[in-house]
N, C-alpha and C positions, 0 to 999 in steps of 0.2 A: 504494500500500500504506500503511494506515495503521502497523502493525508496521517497523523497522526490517528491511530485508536483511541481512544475515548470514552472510558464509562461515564453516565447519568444519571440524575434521580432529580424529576421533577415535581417540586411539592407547591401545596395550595390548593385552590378553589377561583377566587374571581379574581384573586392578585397575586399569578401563581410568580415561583422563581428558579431556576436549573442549576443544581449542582451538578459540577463537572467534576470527576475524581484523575488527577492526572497521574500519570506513573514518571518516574526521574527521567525530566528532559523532554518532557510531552508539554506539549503548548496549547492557547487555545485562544484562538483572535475574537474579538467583541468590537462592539459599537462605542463607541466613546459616550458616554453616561449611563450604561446600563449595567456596571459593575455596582452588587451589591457586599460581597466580602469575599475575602480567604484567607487560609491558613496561611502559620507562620512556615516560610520557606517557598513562596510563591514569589517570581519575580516580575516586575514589570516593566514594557517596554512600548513605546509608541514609533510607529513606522509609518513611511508612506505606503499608500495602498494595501493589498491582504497579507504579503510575505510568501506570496506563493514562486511558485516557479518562476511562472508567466511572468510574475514582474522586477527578477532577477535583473542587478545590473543599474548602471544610475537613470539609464534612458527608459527601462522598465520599470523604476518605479514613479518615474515623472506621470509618467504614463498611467498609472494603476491611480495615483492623487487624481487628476486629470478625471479619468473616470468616474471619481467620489464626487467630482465636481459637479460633474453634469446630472446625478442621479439626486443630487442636491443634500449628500450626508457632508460629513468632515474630511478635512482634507488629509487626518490621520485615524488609522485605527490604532488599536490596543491587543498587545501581544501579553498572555502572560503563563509564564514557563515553571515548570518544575524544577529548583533547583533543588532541591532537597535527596536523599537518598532513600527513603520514604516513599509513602502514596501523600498527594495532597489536594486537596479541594477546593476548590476556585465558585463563585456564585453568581448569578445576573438575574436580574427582576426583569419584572415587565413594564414597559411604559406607562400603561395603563389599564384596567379591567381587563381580562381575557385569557384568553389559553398560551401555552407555547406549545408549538409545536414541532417535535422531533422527523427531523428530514432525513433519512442516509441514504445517500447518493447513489448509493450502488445499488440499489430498487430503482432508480427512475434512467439508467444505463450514463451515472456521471453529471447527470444535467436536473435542473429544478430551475422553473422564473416564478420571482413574482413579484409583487409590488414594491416600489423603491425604499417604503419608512418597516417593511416586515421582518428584513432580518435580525436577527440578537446576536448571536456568537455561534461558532462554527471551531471544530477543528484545526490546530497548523494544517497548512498544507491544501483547502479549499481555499479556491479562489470563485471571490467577492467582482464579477463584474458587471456588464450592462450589455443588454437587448433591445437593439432595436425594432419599430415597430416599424414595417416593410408595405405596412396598408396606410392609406393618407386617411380614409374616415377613423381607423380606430387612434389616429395619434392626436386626430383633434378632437375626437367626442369620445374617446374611450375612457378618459376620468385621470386615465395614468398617464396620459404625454405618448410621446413617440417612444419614452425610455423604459424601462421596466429595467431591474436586475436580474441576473443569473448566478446561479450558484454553481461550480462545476470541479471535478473532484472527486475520489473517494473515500470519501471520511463523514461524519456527522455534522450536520449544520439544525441550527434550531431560529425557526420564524416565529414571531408573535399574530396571532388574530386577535379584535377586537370580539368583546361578548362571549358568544359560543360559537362554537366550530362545527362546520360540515364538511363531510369527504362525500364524494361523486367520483366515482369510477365508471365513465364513459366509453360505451361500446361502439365501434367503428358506426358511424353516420350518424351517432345518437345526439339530438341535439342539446345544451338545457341554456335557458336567458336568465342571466345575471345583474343586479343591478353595479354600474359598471366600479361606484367604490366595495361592494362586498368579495371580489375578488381579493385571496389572501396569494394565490398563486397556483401553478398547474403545470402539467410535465411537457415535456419538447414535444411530443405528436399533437398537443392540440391546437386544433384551428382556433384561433380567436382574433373575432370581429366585431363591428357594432352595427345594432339592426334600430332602425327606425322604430317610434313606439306604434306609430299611428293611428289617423283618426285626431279630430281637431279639440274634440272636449278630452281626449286623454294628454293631450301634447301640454293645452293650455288648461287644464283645471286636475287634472291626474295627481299633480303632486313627488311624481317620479321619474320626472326630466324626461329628455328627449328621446333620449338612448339605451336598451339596452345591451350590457354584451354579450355575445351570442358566441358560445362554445361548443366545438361538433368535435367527438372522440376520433380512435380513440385514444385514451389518457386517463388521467387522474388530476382530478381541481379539489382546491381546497378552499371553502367559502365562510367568510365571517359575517354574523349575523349585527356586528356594533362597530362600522368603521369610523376610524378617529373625524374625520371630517361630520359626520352625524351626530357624533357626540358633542363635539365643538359644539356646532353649529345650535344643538337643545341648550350647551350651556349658553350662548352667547343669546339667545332669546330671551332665556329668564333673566337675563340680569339685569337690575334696575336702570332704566333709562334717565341720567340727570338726578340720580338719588332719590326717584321715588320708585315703589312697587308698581307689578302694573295694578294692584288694587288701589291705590292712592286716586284720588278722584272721580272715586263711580259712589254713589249710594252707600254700600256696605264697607267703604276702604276705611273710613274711618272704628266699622264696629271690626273690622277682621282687625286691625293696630292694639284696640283694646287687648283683644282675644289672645295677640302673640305677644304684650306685656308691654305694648307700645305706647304710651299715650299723650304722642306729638299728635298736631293735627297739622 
């Protein structure tokens, strides 16, 4: 294996987090803010790009940065290695609500894509890049850009989805429509496009945009039911407009102030 092995154990429920167990001299690259702890004997190291082969050499890792760029992460990841003579245990949380989910690459023949903000940490030795998107409708209405990441490699890499998680194992011509943020990501054989919703009162009063993405096996997709932009987006509704609630000024705003121990008017 040119990827490091890798033992796991992922604990939690809706703020779950990965423990990686490394053995002396095994490494394990992450995202830059997604380290949550590790043992004493664990070293750390920040590089351009993932450390992988591919980006061996000063012009490959210009190259690999470059990459981070366009996908819109950091222009460094984070390496952190075994130096102990010992086993030792490295950890990563999740950004927010949801699952992580365990990828090994050598199920999907070396290759996995998927969304640009999905990965968390991976084994030395995958390499962290980008996929282009070769259709002009899905780069501009597909939700993800022209760019998506790829994972490639034989070793463990671990994605996050928002909320809860579905897996869709897709048989040859089988279709299934997606809404185009709940893609977590899916394997090299699938087709993915974006289909019009149509129909003028679904377009403009539907509530679930214009597009969705349309996936035909086959493969295997992995789908999140709470992506970060819909999360966002509930938080940034509720929140008071110019320092009032939105009950502030109807009827009842003044008796709901009471109620919550409020009694400004």
């Amino acid at each position: 294996m040119n990827a490091h092995e890798i033992d796991y154990r992922i604990f939690g429920e809706e703020m779950q987090f990965v423990e990686v167990e490394l053995d002396p001299q095994e490494g394990v690259i992450a995202e830059a803010g997604s380290f949550m702890m590790m043992d004493d004997g664990i070293e750390m190291d920040t590089i351009f790009g993932d450390g992988s082969e591919k980006d061996s050499g000063f012009f490959g890792k210009i190259l690999g940065a470059g990459k981070r760029i366009l996908t819109g992460e950091s222009l460094f990841m984070t390496v952190f290695y075994n130096a102990n003579t010992g086993k030792r245990n490295v950890s990563f949380a999740s950004p927010y609500p949801g699952k992580i989910i365990p990828i090994d690459l050598t199920e999907f023949r070396g290759k996995f894509i998927c969304q640009k903000d999905a990965f968390l940490c991976a084994a030395k030795g995958v390499s962290v890049g980008i996929e282009f998107s070769k259709k002009l409708g899905r780069g501009l209405f597909g939700g993800e850009g022209f760019i998506m990441q790829k994972l490639e490699g034989d070793g463990m890499a671990f994605v996050h989805a928002g909320g809860t998680m579905a897996k869709r194992v897709l048989q040859a011509g089988e279709i299934l429509r997606v809404d185009t943020g709940c893609i977590i990501g899916f394997t090299q054989d699938i087709d993915y496009d974006i289909e019009f919703v149509g129909g003028i009162k679904n377009s403009i009063f539907g509530g679930e945009g214009l597009f969705f993405a349309k996936l035909r096996g086959p493969g295997t997709v992995y789908i999140q039911s709470l992506p970060f932009s819909r999360l966002a987006g509930r938080i940034l509704a509720s929140m008071p407009q110019g320092g009032k609630s939105k009950g502030e000024g109807s009827v009842l705003g003044g008796i709901g102030n009471l109620l919550d121990g409020d009694n400004r008017f």
